[in-house]
C-alpha positions in Angstrom: -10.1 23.7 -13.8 -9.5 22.2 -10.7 -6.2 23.5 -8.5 -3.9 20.8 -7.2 -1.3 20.2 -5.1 1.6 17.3 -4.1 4.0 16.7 -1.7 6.0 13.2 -1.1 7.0 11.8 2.3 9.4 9.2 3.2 8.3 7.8 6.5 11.0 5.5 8.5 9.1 4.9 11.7 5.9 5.5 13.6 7.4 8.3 14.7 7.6 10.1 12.1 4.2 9.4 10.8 3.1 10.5 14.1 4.7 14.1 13.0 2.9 14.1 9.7 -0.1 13.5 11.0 0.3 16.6 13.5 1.7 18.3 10.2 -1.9 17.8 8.6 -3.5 18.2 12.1 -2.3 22.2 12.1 -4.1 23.1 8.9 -7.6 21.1 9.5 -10.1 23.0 9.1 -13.7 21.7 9.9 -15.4 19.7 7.0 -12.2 18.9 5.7 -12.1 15.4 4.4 -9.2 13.3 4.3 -8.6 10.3 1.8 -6.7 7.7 2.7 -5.4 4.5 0.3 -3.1 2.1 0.1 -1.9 -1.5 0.4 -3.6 -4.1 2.8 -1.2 -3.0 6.2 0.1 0.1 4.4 -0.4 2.0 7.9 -3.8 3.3 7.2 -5.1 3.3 10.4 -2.0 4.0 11.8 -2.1 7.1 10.5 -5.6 7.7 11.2 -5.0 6.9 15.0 -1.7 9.3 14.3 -3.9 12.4 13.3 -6.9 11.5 16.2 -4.3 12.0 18.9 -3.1 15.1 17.0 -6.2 17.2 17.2 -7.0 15.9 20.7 -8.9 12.5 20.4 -8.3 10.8 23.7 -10.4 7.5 22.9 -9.0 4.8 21.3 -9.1 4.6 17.7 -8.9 1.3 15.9 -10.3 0.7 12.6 -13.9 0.8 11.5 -13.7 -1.8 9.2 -16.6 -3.6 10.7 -18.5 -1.2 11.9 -18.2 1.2 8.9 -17.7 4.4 10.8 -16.8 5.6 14.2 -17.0 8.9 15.2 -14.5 10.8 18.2 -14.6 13.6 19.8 -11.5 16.0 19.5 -10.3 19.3 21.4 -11.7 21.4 18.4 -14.0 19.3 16.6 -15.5 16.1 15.9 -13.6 13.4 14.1 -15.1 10.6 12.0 -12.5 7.6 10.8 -14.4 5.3 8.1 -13.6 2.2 6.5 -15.5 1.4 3.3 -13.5 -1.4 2.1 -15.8 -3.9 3.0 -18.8 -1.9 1.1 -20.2 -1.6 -2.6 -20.7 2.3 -4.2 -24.9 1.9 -3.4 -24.1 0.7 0.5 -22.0 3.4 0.6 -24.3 5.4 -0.9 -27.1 4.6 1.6 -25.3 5.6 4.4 -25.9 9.2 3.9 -21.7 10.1 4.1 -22.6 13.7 2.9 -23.8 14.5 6.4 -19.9 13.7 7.4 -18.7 15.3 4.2 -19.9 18.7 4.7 -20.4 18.7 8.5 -18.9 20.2 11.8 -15.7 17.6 11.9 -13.0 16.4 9.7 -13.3 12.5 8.3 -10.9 10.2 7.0 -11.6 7.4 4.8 -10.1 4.6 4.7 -9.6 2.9 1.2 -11.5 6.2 -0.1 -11.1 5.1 -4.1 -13.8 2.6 -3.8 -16.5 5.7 -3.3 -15.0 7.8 -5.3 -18.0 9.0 -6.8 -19.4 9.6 -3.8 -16.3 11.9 -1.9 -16.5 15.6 -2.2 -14.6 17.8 -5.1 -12.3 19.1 -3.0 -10.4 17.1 -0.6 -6.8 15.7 0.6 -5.5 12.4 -1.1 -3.4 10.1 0.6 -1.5 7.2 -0.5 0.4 5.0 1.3 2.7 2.7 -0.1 4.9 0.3 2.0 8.3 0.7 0.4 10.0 -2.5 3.0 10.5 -2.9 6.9 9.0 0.5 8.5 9.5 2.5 5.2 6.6 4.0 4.0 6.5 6.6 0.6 2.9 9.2 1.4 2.0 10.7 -1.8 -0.5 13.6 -0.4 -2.7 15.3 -3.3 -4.6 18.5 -2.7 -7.6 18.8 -4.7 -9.2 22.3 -4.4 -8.7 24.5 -2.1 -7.7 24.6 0.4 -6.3 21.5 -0.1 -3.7 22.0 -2.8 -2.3 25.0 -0.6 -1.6 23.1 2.4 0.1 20.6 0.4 2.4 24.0 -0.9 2.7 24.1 3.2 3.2 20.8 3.9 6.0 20.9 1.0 7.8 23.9 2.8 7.8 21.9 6.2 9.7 18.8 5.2 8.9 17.0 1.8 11.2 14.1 1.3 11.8 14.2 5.2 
């Protein structure tokens, strides 16, 4: 049986999902693997770009979606941002993502449901929903551990905030 976790955000402003992200940035650990879905404009890579400034990414971060993946370099480790919307499961597939997956860095995915199949057990879910103006609702899921404990964590420093 696999152990789980939730918490729920209310985000009113870049600000705040600025503090989020160096929420989540404070319990990384490296091969930790972050996925990220939502809405077309949800904030996506907002966040993303959010949690690269948080464990010291001092390049720009935009979005992969063309390129597929881009990787950074951070204080502490390497981080890779990925975009698979514009790819099927067996391109995806083909790109050899376990390498990423289980490596020296943490990686987001963006739009993560679409290789589904293809992510690790264990990871941290993210969905963003845009609730209206700057308002955004994060649903963060913890599958495995350590996951579902630092959603207990995340829980205990502001659910609902």
């Amino acid at each position: 049986m696999t152990i789980k976790g939730q918490a729920v955000f209310t985000i009113r402003n870049e600000q705040e999902t600025a503090w989020l992200a160096e929420r989540i940035a404070k319990l990384i650990k490296p091969g930790a693997v972050l996925a990220l879905d939502g809405d077309l404009g949800a904030g996506k890579t907002t966040f993303s770009q959010k949690f690269a400034k948080a464990i010291g990414v001092n390049d720009v971060v935009n979005s992969p979606t063309f390129t597929i993946i881009k990787e950074y370099e951070g204080a502490s480790m390497p981080f890779y941002h990925m975009d698979v919307y514009r790819l099927s499961l067996e391109e995806a597939y083909d790109l050899g993502l376990d390498d990423y997956f289980y490596g020296s860095g943490v990686t987001i995915v963006e739009w993560a449901s679409l290789i589904e199949e293809l992510l690790p057990p264990e990871r941290l879910e993210m969905y963003i929903a845009h609730e209206g103006g700057e308002e955004r609702n994060i649903r963060i899921t913890g599958i495995g551990e350590p996951y579902a404990s630092w959603c207990g964590a995340l829980d205990e420093m502001g659910a609902g905030k």
